[in-house]
RODO-2510 file (C-alpha; in nm, 4 decimals, decimal comma):
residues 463
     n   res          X          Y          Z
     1     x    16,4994    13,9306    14,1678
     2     x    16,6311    13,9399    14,5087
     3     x    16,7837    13,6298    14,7221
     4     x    16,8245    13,6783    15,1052
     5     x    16,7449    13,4925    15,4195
     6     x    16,4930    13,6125    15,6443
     7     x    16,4302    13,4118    15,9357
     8     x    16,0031    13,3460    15,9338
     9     x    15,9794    13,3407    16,2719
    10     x    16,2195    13,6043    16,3942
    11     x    16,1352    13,8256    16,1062
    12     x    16,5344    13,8968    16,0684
    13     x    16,7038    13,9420    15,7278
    14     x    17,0238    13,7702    15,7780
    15     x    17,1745    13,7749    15,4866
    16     x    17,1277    13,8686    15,1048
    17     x    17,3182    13,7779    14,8042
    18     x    17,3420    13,9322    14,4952
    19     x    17,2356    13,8704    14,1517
    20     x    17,5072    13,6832    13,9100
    21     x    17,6239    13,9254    13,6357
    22     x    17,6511    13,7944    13,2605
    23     x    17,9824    13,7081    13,2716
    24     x    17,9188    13,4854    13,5777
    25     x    17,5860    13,3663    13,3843
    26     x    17,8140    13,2945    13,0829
    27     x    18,1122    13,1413    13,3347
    28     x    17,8704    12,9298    13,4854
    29     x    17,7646    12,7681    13,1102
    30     x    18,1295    12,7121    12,9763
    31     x    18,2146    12,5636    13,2618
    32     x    17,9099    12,3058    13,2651
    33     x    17,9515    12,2010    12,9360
    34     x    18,3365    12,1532    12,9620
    35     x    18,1783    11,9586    13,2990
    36     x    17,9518    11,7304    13,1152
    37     x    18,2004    11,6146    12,8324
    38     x    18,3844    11,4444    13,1073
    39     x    18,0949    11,3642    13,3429
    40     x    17,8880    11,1529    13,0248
    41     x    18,2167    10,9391    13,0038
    42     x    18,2310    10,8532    13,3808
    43     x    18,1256    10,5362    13,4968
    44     x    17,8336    10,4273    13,6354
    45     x    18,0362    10,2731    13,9046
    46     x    18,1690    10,6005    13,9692
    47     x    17,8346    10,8093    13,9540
    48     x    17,7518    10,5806    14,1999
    49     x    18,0209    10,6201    14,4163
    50     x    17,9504    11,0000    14,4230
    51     x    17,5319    10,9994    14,4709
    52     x    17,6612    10,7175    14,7786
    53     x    17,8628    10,9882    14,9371
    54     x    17,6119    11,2723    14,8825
    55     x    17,3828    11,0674    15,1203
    56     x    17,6147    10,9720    15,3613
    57     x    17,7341    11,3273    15,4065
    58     x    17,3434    11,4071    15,4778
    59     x    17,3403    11,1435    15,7476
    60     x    17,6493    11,2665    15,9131
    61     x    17,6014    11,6232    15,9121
    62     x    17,1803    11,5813    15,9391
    63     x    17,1547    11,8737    16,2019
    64     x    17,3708    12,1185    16,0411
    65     x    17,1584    12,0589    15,7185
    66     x    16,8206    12,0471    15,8523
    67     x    16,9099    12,4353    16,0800
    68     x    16,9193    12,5687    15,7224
    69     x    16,6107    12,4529    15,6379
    70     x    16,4259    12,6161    15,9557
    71     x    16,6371    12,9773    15,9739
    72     x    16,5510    12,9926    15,5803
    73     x    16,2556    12,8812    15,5108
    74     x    16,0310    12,8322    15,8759
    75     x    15,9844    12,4639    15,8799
    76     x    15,9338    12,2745    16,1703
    77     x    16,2831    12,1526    16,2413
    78     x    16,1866    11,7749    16,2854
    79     x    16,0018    11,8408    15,9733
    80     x    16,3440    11,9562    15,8126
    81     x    16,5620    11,6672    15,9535
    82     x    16,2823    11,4004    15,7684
    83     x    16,3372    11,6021    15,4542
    84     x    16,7152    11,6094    15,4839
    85     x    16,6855    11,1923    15,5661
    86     x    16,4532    11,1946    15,2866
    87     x    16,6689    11,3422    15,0235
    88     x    16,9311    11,1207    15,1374
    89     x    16,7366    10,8209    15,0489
    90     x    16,6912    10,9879    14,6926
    91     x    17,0772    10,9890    14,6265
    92     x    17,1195    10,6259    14,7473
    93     x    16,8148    10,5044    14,5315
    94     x    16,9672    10,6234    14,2194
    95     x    17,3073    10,4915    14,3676
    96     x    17,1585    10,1968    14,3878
    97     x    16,9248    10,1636    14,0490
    98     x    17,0303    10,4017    13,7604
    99     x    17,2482    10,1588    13,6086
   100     x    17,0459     9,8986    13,5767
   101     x    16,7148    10,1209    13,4878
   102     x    16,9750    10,3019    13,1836
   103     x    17,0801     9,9594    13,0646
   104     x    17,0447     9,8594    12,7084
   105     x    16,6706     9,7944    12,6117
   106     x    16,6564     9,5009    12,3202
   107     x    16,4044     9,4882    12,1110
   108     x    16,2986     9,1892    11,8728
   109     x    16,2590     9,2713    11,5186
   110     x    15,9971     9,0203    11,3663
   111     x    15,9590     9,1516    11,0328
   112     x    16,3233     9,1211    10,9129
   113     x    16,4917     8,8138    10,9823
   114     x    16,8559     8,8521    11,1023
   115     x    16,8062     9,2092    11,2154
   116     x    16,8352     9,3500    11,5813
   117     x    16,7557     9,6597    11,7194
   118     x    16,8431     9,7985    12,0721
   119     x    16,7433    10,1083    12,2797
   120     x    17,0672    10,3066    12,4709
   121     x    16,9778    10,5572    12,6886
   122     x    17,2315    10,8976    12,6470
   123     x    17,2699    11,1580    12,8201
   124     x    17,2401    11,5041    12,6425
   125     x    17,3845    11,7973    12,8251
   126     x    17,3146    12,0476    13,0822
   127     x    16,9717    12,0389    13,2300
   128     x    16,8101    12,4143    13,3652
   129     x    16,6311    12,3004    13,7403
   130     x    16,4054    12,5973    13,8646
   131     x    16,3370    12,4542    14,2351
   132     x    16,0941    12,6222    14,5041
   133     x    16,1252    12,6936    14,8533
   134     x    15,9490    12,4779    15,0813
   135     x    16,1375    12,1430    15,0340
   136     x    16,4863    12,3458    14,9384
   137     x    16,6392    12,0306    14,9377
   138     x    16,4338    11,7177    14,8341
   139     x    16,3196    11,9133    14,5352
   140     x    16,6589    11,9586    14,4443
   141     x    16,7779    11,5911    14,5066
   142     x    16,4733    11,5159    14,2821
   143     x    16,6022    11,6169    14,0162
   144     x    16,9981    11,6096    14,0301
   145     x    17,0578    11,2407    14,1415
   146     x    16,8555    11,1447    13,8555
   147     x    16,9700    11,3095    13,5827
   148     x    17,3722    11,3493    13,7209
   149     x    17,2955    10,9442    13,7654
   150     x    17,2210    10,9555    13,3610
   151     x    17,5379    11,1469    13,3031
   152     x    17,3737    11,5258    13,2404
   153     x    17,4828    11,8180    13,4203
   154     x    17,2524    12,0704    13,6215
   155     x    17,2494    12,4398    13,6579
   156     x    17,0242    12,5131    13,9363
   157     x    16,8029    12,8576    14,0217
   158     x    16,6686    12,8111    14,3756
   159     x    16,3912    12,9863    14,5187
   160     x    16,5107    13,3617    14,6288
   161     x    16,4195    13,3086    14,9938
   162     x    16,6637    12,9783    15,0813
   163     x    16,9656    13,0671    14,9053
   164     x    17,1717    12,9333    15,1471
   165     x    17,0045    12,5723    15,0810
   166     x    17,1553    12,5895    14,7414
   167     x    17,4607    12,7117    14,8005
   168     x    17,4376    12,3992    15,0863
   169     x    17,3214    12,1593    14,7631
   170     x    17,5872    12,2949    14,5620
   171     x    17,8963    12,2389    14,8788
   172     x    17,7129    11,9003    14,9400
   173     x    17,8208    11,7902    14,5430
   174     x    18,1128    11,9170    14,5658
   175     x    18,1712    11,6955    14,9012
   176     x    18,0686    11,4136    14,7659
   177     x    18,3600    11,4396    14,4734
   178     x    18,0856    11,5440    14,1700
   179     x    18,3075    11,6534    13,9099
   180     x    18,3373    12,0361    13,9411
   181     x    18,0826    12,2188    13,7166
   182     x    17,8670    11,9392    13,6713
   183     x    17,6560    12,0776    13,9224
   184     x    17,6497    12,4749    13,9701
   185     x    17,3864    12,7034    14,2183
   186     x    17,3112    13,0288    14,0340
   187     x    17,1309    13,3592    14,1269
   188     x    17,0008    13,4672    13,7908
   189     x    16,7542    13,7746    13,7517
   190     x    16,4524    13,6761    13,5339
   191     x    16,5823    13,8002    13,2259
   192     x    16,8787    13,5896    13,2673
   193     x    16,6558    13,2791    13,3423
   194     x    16,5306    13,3594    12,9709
   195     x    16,9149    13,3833    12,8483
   196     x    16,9944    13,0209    13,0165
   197     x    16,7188    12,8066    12,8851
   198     x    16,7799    13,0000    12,5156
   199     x    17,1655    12,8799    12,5234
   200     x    17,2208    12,5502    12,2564
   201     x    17,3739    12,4228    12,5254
   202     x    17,1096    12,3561    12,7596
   203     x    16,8411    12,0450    12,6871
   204     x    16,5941    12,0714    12,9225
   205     x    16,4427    12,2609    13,2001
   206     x    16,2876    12,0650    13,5125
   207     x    16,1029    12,3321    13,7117
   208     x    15,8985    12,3004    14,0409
   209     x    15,6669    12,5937    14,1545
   210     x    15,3840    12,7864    14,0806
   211     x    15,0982    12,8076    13,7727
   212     x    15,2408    13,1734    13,6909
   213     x    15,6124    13,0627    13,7030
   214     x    15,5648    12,7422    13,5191
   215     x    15,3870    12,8523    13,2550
   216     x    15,6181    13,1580    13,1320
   217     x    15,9087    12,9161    13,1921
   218     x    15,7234    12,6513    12,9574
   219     x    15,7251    12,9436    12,7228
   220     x    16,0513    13,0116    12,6919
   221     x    16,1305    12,6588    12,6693
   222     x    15,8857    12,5925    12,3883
   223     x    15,9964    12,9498    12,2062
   224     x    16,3532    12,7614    12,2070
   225     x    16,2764    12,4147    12,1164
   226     x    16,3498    12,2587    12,4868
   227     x    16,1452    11,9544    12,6271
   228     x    16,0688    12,0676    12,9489
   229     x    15,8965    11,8897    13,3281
   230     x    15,6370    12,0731    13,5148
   231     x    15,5574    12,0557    13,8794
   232     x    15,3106    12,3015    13,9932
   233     x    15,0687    12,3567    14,2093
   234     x    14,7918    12,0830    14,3505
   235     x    14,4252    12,0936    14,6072
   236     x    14,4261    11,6988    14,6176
   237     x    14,1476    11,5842    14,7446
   238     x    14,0948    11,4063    15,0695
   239     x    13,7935    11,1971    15,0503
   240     x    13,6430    11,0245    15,3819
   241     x    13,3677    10,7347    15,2965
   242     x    13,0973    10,5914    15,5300
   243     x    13,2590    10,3147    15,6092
   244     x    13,6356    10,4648    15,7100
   245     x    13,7945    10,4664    16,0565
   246     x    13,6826    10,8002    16,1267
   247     x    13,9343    10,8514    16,3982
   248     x    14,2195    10,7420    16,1906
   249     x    14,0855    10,9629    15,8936
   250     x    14,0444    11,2609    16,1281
   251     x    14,4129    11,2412    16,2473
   252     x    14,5490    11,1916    15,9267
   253     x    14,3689    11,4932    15,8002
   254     x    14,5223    11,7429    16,0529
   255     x    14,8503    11,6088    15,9581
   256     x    14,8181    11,6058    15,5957
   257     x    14,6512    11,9232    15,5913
   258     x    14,8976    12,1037    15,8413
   259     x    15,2286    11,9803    15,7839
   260     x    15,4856    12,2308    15,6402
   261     x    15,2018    12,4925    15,7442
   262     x    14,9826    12,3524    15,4662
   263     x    15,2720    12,5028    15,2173
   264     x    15,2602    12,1375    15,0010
   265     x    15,1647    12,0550    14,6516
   266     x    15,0268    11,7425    14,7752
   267     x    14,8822    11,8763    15,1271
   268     x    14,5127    11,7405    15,1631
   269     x    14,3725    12,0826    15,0910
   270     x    14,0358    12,0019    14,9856
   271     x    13,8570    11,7816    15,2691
   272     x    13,5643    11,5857    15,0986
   273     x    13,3339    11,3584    15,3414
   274     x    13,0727    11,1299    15,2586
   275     x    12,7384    11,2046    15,4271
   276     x    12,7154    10,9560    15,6981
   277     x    13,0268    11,0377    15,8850
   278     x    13,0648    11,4468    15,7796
   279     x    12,9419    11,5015    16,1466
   280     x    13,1804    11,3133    16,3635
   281     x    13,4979    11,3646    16,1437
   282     x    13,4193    11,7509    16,1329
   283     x    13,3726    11,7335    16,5234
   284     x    13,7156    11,5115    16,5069
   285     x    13,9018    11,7356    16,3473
   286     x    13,8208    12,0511    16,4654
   287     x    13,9626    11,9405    16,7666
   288     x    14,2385    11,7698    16,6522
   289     x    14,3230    12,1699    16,4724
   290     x    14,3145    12,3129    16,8265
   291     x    14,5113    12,0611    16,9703
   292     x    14,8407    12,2464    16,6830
   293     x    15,0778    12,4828    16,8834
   294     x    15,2398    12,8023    16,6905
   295     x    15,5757    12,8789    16,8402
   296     x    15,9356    12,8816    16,7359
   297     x    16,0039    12,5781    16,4569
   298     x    16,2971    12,5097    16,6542
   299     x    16,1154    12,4268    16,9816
   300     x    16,0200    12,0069    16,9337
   301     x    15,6584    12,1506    17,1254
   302     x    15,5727    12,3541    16,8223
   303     x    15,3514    12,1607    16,5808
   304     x    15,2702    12,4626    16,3571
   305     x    15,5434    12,6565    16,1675
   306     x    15,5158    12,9792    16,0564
   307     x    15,4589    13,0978    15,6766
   308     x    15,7788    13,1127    15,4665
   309     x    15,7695    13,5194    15,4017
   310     x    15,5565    13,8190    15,5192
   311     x    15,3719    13,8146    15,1836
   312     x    15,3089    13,4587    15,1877
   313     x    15,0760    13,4876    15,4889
   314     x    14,9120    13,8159    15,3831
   315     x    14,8184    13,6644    15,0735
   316     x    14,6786    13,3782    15,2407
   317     x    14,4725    13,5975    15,4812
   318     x    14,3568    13,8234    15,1077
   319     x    14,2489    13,4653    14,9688
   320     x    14,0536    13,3750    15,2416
   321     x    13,9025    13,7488    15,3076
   322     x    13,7668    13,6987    14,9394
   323     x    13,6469    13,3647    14,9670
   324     x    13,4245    13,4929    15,2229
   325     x    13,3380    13,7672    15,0342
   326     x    13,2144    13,5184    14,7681
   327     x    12,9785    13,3878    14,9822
   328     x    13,1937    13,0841    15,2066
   329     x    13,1748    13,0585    15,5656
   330     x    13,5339    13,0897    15,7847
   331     x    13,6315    12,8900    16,1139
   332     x    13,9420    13,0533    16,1937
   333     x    14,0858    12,8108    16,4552
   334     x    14,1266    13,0103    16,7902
   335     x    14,5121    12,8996    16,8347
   336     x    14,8051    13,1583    17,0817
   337     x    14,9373    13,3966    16,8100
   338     x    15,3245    13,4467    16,9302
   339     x    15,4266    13,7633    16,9087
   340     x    15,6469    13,7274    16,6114
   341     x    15,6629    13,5505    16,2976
   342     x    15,4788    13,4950    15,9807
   343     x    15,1723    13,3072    16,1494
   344     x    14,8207    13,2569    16,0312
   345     x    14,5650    13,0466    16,1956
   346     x    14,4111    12,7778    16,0733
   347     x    14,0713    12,8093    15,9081
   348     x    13,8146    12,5801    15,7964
   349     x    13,6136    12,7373    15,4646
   350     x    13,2426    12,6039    15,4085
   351     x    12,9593    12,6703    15,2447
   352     x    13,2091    12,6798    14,8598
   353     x    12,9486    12,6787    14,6056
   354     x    12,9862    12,6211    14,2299
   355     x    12,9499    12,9743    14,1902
   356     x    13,2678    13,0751    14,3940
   357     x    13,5931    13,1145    14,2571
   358     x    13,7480    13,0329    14,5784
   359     x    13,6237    12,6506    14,5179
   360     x    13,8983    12,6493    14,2222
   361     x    14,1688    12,8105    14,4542
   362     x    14,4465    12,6673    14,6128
   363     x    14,5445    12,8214    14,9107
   364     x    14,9363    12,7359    15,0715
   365     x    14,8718    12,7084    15,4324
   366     x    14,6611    12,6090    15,6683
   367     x    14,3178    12,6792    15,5291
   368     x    14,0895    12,3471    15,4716
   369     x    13,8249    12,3486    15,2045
   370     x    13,5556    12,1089    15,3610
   371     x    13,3174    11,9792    15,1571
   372     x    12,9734    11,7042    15,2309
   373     x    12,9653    11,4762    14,9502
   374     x    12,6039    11,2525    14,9628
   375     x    12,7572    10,9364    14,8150
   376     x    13,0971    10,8398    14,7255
   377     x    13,0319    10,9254    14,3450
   378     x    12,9417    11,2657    14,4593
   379     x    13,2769    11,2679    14,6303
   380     x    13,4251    11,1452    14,3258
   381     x    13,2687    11,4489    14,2036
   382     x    13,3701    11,6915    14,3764
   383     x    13,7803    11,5573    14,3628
   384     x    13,7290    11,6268    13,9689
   385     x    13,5667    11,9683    14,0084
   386     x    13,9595    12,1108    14,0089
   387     x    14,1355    12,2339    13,7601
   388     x    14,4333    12,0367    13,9207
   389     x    14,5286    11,7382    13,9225
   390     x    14,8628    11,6234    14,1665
   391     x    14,7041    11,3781    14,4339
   392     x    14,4424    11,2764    14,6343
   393     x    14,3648    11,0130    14,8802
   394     x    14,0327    10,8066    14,9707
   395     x    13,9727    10,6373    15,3514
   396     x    13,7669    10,3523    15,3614
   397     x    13,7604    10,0421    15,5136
   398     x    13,7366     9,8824    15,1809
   399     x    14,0919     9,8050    14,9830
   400     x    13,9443     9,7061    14,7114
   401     x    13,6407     9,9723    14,6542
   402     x    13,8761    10,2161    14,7401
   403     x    14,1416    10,1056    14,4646
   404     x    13,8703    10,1243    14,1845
   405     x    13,7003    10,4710    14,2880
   406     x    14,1012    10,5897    14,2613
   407     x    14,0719    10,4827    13,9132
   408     x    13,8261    10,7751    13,8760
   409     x    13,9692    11,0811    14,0690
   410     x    14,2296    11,2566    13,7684
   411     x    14,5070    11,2665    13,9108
   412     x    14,8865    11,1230    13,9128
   413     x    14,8848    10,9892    14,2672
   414     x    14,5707    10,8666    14,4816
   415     x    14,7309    10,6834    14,7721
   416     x    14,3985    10,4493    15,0390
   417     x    14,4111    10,5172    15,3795
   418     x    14,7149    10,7878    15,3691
   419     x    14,7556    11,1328    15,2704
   420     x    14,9701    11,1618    14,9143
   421     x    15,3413    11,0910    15,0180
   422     x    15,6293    11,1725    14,8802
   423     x    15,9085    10,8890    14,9342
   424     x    16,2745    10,7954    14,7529
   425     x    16,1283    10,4998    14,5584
   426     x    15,7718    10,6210    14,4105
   427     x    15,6775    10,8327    14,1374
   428     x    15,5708    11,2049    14,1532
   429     x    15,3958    11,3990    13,9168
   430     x    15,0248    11,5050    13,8416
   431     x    14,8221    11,6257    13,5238
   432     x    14,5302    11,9303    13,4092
   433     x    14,7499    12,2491    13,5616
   434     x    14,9610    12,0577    13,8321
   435     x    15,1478    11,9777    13,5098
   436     x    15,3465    11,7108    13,3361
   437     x    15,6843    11,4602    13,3686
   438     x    15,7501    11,2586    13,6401
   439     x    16,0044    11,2540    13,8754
   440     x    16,1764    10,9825    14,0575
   441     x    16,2220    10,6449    13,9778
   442     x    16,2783    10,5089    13,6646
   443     x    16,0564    10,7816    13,5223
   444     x    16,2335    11,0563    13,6327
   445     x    16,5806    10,9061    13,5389
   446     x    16,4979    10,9243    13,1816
   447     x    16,3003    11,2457    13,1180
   448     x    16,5924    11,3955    12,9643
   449     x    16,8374    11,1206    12,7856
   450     x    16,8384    11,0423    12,4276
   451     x    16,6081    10,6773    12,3618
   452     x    16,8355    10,7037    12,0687
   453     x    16,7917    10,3097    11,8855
   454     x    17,0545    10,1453    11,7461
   455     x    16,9218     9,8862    11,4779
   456     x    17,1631     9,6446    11,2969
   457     x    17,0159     9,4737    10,9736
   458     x    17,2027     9,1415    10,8434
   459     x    17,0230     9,1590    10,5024
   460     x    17,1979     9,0566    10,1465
   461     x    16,9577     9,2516     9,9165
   462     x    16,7176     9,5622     9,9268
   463     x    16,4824     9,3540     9,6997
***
């Protein structure tokens, strides 16, 4: 497994890092575990203190953070100063909240009379985070101001393309005043990955990315006993009924389909509109499509950002080759190549019939799946015909109607009138092969503690 930086746009490798060796592997767990014998006896006072200052230092250093984010990974850099803000917003939350959401949980105890019983939530030791590239640092805040908040410790194996971002992650901790080796950036090589969540030492594994990568790491988790979170991948539906704002649908489509170059979980990848209005939105956003501009992520004209590697786009350009093949129909959006970079156009895929594969697919960038649904429970339909199930989102006019056909799409987010969002104070996590756990939020905070009760019994006699 390799971990350098290669600039997507300037197609420059800038600089590589090598693999950790065993001892550093073994270094690195020693050192967390000494780490979290201290850290589960610091206050939450303290722990509070620290995820405070994490966020602050985003704030005050938000430019130097957010150039990582572009020369690493090819996001827009507006795109990577909201996800440095947003991350910041993740530290403060649990800053704010973990206390009280780990507080003692009493429970009444009817059936025997002077007994009580109460719920203490403990942490348990050194949690394994495997974290993906295209939010290098929100996915990493996810996960570490929750469960540092709940007094574990994280070892974390970033994505091998933004290895700087980590080792930013792991300075940022260190900033803040974490204590050291409660929080520790790691390049491991796969068999190592195998070694780390094997160790007695380690209680979980969180891991954000793909099918393939979450379910050997599930594997190895299971083969050693190890509750583990999955966040993989997602084609959330984005369903437009007859009586939406067409306009406002259309717009929020380009966006949600096209921000991060479609490289989301949650991007509104599969474009589902009811019969009445398929015309005008498809007009609406074709042309909203046209209106993106490829250029250099660093420029605040450019509103589409390259792909994050050289194989991510040809493998987007293979997928959509064999859709077609398959028997769909391709609109590749006419937009100025630059000269450089790891571009692909947009395209719109129609015509996906039952009977291609390609309906099933999700594809990380900008290609829309469009799809003319002849009522809203055909729509409904179609949202279900996935073998995912992240998030989704439903336009109409209608609060209400729109609330109940939610009910009905199977998924773990369906937001009305929005594209699925990701924000510091709601819940994230989907079901079928986008996986299970939650993160964020009270949820997230206590995925990995010990619910251990405590129960007290003030009886004389056993008979």
């Amino acid at each position: 497994m390799s971990y350098a930086t290669i600039n997507p746009f300037t197609e420059e490798q800038l600089k590589s890092f090598p693999n950790a060796t065993s001892d550093e592997i073994a270094a690195a767990l020693d050192k967390g575990h000494s780490a979290y014998k201290k850290w589960k006896k610091t206050s939450f006072a303290k722990r509070a203190l620290i995820m405070q200052k994490a966020a602050d230092l985003l704030r005050e250093q938000l430019d130097d953070y957010a150039k990582i984010i572009t020369l690493e990974m090819g996001k827009l850099y507006a795109e990577a100063k909201a996800e440095t803000l947003l991350a910041a917003e993740i530290f403060e939350y649990y800053a704010v909240h973990a206390e009280h959401q780990l507080a003692p949980q009493i429970l009444p105890v009817a059936s025997c009379k002077g007994s009580r019983a109460k719920i203490v939530y403990e942490p348990q030791g050194i949690l394994f985070a495997v974290e993906p590239w295209n939010f290098p640092y929100y996915q990493v805040a996810r996960i570490i101001a929750p469960q540092l908040s709940a007094g574990n410790v994280v070892l974390l194996k970033h994505a091998g393309n933004v290895p700087q971002c980590a080792e930013a992650m792991e300075k940022l901790m260190h900033e803040a005043g974490l204590e050291d080796g409660a929080f520790q950036n790691l390049f491991p090589t796969h068999d190592q990955i195998a070694e780390i969540i094997a160790d007695p030492r380690v209680c979980g594994v969180a891991l954000t990315g793909s099918e393939k990568a979450g379910a050997i790491v599930a594997s190895q988790a299971g083969q050693a006993l190890k509750k583990c979170t999955m966040e993989l991948g997602g084609a959330d539906a984005f369903i437009v009924l007859n009586d939406a704002d067409v306009e406002k649908a259309a717009k929020w489509a380009v966006y949600g389909r096209h921000w991060n170059a479609g490289q989301v979980c949650v991007s509104a990848k599969r474009i589902i509109v009811e019969d009445g209005v398929y015309d005008k939105f498809v007009e609406l956003y074709r042309k909203g499509v046209k209106e993106l501009r490829m250029g250099d992520p660093m420029d605040s004209s450019t509103t589409l950002a390259p792909l994050s590697s050289r194989n991510a786009a040809e493998s987007l350009k293979r997928q959509v080759k064999e859709a077609v093949e398959k028997g769909a129909k391709a609109e590749e959006i006419a937009l100025d190549l630059p000269g450089k970079g790891y571009f692909v156009r947009p395209v719109i895929l129609t015509n996906l019939e039952k009977d291609n594969p390609a309906r099933q697919w999700e594809f990380f960038g900008p290609v829309t799946s469009l799809f003319r649904a002849k009522d809203a429970a055909h729509a409904i339909e179609i949202a279900n015909d996935s073998p995912y199930g992240l998030g989704g989102s439903i336009f109409t006019k209608d609060e209400q109607k729109g609330a109940e056909l939610a009910r009905q799409i199977e998924t773990g987010m369906v937001y009305i009138n929005h594209p699925t969002m990701v924000k510091a104070d709601l819940p994230f996590g989907g079901v079928k092969r986008s996986g299970f756990g939650r993160e964020l939020l009270e949820l997230g905070l206590k995925e990995f503690v010990n619910a251990k009760l405590i129960g007290i019994a003030d009886i004389d006699s056993p008979f």
